[in-house]
C-alpha positions as CSV (number, residue, x, y, z in Angstrom):
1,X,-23.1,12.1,2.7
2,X,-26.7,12.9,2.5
3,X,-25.9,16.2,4.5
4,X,-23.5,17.1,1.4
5,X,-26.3,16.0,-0.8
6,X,-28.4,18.4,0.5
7,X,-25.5,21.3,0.0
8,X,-25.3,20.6,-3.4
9,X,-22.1,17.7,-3.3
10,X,-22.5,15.6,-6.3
11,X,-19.3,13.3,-6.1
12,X,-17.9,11.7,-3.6
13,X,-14.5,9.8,-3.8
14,X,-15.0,7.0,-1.0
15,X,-12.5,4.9,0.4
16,X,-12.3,1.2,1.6
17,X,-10.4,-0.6,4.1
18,X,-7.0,-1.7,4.0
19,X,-6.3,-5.3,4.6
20,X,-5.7,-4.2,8.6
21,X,-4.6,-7.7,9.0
22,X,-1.1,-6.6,7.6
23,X,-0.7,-3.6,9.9
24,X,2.4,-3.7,11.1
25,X,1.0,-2.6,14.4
26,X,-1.9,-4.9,14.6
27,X,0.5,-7.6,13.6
28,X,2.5,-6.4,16.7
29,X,-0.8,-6.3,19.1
30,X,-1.9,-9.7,18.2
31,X,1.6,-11.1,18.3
32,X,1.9,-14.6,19.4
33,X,-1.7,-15.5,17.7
34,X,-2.4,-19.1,16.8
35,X,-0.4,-20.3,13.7
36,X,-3.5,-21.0,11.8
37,X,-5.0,-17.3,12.1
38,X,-2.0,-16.4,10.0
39,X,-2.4,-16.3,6.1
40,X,0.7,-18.7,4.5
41,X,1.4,-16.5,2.0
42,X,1.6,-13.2,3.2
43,X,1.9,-13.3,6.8
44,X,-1.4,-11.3,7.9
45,X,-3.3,-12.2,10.1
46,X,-6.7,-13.9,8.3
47,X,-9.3,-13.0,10.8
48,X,-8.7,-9.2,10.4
49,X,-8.4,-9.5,7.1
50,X,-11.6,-10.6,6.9
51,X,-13.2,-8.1,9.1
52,X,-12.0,-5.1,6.9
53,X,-13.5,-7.3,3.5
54,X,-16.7,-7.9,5.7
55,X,-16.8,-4.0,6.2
56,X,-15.8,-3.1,2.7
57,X,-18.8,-5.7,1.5
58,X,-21.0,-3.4,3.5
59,X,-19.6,-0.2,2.7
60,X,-20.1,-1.1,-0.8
61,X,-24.0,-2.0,0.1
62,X,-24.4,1.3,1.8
63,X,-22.8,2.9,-1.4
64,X,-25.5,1.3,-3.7
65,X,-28.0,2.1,-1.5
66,X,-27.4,5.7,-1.6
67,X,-27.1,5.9,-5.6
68,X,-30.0,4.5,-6.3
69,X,-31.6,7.1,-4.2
70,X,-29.6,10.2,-5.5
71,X,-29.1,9.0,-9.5
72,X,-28.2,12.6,-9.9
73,X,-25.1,12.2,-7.8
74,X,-21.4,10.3,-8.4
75,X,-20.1,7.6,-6.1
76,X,-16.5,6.7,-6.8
77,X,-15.5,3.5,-4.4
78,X,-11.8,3.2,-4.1
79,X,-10.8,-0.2,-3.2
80,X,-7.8,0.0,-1.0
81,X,-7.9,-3.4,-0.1
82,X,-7.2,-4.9,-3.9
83,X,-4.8,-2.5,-4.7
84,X,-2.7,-3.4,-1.8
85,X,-2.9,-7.0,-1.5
86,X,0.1,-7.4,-4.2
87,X,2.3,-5.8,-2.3
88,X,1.9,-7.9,0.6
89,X,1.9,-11.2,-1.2
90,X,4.9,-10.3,-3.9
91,X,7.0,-7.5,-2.3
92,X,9.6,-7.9,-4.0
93,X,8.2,-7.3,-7.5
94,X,7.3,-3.4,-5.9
95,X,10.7,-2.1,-5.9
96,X,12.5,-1.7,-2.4
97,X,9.6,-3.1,-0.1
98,X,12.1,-5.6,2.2
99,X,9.3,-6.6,4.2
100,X,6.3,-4.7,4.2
101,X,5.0,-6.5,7.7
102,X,7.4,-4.8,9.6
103,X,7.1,-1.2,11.2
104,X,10.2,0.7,11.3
């Protein structure tokens, strides 16, 4: 970012994490995990889950960091990781999701 600071950028549209916990393919990977590392309601697994809030949390931090040094410029944080979580936890309610868990 600071290089396109210094070329004149002045917003940036910056993405988080998915919850990578509900990747079909990571669910496949870690298949067989402990029963306990799984969340009840949606069926991710936690520990991931965690690890991509962790690295949003310091994403975000980052993000802060450079605004306050470049007031001049816009930082627009898109949190992926909200505006999925309701279609894990209620896929139904999102149209023709069967089972969004499940790679096809």
């Amino acid at each position: 970012m600071q290089e396109l600071i210094e070329l004149g950028a002045v917003t940036f549209l910056v993405p988080g994490n998915f919850p990578i916990g509900c990747s079909p393919s990571l669910l496949t990977n870690f298949h067989g995990s402990e029963k306990d590392q799984y969340d009840p309601l949606t069926g991710c697994l936690t520990w991931l889950n965690q690890f991509s809030q962790h690295h949003n949390e310091l994403l975000r931090k980052e993000l802060e960091n450079i605004q306050n040094l470049h007031p001049q410029i816009n930082i627009i944080y898109v949190d992926y990781y909200k505006a999925s979580t309701p279609f894990y936890q209620s896929p139904k309610n999102y149209g023709t999701f069967s089972d969004p868990l499940k790679q096809e």
